[in-house]
C-alpha positions, 0 to 999 in steps of 0.5 A: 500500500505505501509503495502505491502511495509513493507511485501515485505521489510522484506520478502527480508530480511529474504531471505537474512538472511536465505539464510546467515545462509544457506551458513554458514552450508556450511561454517563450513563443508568446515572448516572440510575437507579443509585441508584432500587433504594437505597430499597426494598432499605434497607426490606427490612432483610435480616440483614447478612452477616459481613464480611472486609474485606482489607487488602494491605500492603507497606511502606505506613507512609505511608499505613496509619493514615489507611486504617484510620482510615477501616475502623474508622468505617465504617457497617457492625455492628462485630461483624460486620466484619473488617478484616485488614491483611495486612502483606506482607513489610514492611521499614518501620512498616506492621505495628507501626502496624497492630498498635497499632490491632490492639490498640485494635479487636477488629474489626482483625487483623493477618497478618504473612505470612512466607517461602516466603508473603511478599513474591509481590506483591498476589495473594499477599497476598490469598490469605494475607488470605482464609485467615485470614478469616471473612467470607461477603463479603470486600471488598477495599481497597488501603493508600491507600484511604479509603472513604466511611462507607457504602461498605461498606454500599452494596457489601453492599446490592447482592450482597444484593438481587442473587443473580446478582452473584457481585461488587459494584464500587463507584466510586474518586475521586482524593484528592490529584486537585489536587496537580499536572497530573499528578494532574488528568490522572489524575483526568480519566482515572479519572472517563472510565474509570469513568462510560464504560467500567465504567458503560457496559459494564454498562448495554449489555452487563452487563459490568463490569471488576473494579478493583483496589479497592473491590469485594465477592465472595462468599466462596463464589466466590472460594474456587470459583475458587481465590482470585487468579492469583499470576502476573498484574500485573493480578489484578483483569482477570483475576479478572473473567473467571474470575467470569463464566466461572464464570456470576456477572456483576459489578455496577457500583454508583457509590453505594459510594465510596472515595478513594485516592491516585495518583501524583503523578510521572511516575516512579512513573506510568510504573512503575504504568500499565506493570504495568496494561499488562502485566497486561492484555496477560497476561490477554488472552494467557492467555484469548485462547487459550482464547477459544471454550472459554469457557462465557459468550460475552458475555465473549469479546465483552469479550476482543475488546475488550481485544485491540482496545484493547491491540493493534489500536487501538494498532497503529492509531495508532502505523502511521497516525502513522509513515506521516503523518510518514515522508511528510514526508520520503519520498514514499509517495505518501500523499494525506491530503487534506482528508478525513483533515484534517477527520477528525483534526479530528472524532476530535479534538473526539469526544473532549473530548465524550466525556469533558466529558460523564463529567465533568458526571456529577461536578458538581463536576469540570465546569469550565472549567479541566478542559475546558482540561487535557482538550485538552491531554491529548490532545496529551500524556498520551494520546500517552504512553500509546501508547509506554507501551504499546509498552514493555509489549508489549516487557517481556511478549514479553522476559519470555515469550520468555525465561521470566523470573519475573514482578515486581510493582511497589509503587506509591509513596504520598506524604505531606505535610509541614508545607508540604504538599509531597508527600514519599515 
């Protein structure tokens, strides 16, 4: 029996390893024609669209100015840009420095949301946001976020010249990537997600996940779907499938960039990714239920997916792991042998390929000092998230179990000081 259970495991694995490496062709042929429709959709000239460009803060003071610095340079008609920074119950600076700027650009306003609308996390701000706006696009960007100039620009180019796309999602890079080992982890760990998972979905399957950043939606739609989930820790999965049940599909266009900011302890690494966790095992949950209700079946395939991978694959690895290591000390009578050795070695090596290969996308993260933290990331950061993983699960059933009121964590920014140490 456990010998079945060791095969099974690491036969859902290699599913999963397989099927990555699948989605990183498709990954790499999306990089290669992205970009061809750019020139003819600029000649075009299509009237430009008025723009709400939101703005969810909670005690961000340490990093709002730089944010909105970055808004008010962006390449887009300010006469037909809003930028609201909707100040969210904060105890600190971030609503008098963004109503300095309020005051010295007609372009940025500023919502201060209040009691009993205060204070209900991401999705709550955003609805406040769109309430007060005007734009037939609304775009959205988290407090840490520095968008390229012509991010903005390029979202709006796309949803112009693609009817079908009720969104456009543009590419993040990490800002403070070199800070410390942590940081070039995550930053490997974006690049992979973003050229394998986003990228490649799309190019196979025209499939995409919204982010939580850097994205466009038509003010008509979000205003059908009744604007975002309150409940949901990971508002922007669960948006995602709401946008295609309601027959849009998502584009993915690398071409609009924008820059923010990641954790840079394990601290408040652990804290962000158990609310990403949490958020998706709670959209997985919420639809899974209604799986074949769904009007767009391409997404039960995405659904598939995401229970896959938050619950079978993990299930996998954490069963084939406690079984190789209780037969150190208990015979189960478990014969790895040389297969499952050369197998373990073949994942092993699958792996690194996989994610050189998105990082030779982003030229100037192909290196040689990156191919090293690759490897050791699988023995350390990728392990973390399986007991990551493991204590969402248990925080999700704890809080169904006991109908507890959902809590939505902040990520912590950090600053420099004059040393170019990192402060919060």
């Amino acid at each position: 029996m456990a010998e079945i259970l060791f095969y099974v495991s690491l036969t859902m694995i290699w599913i999963m390893l397989l099927y990555h490496m699948f989605l990183m062709q498709g990954g790499y042929l999306h990089y290669l024609r992205y970009r061809k429709p750019i020139e003819k959709w600029e000649q075009a000239k299509a009237p430009l669209p008025k723009v709400s460009i939101l703005i969810p803060a909670h005690n961000e003071e340490v990093v709002i100015e730089r944010t909105i610095k970055a808004m008010v340079r962006l390449d887009y008609p300010k006469d037909l840009l809003e930028i609201i920074v909707v100040n969210d119950n904060s105890s600190d600076r971030t609503g008098e420095i963004a109503d300095s700027y309020a005051a010295k650009y007609p372009c940025v306003q500023v919502v201060h949301t209040k009691p009993p609308n205060a204070g209900k996390g991401k999705s709550g701000a955003l609805n406040q946001g769109l309430l007060h706006s005007s734009g037939e696009i609304i775009v959205v960007y988290d407090a840490d976020n520095t968008p390229e100039r012509l991010a903005v620009r390029y979202l709006i180019l796309a949803m112009q010249n693609d009817p079908s796309a009720g969104v456009i999602v543009g590419k993040f890079r990490v800002v403070n990537a070199a800070r410390n080992l942590l940081t070039r982890f995550i930053n490997i760990e974006t690049i992979s997600f973003q050229w394998m998972a986003q990228a490649g979905r799309f190019n196979w399957f025209g499939v995409t996940t919204i982010p939580g950043t850097n994205f466009a939606i038509r003010r008509s739609l979000i205003e059908q779907l009744g604007g975002w989930d309150e409940k949901a820790l990971a508002e922007d999965t669960e948006l995602t499938i709401r946008v295609y049940d309601a027959g849009y599909y998502i584009r993915f266009f690398p071409a609009a960039i924008t820059w923010e900011q990641e954790p840079e302890t394990w601290k408040v690494w652990w804290k962000q990714r158990t609310r990403w966790a949490r958020g998706n095992q709670y959209v997985v949950l919420k639809f899974m239920r209604h799986l074949f209700a769904l009007k767009k079946k391409r997404i039960v395939f995405d659904l598939v997916y995401f229970f896959f991978t938050y619950f079978m694959f993990f299930m996998g690895v954490i069963v084939s792991d406690l079984l190789f290591v209780i037969n150190l000390f208990v015979d189960l009578h478990l014969d790895v042998g040389i297969v499952s050795i050369i197998l373990w070695i073949l994942a092993f090596f699958l792996y690194a390929t996989e994610v050189m290969i998105a990082l030779s996308i982003e030229k100037t993260e192909f290196t040689l000092k990156n191919f090293a933290i690759v490897l050791l990331m699988y023995f350390t950061y990728s392990q973390l998230w399986i007991a990551l993983v493991i204590y969402a699960l248990y925080l999700e059933i704890k809080r169904v179990l006991f109908r507890q009121e959902t809590k939505w964590y902040k990520t912590e920014r950090f600053s420099k000081d004059k040393k170019g140490e990192a402060v919060s």
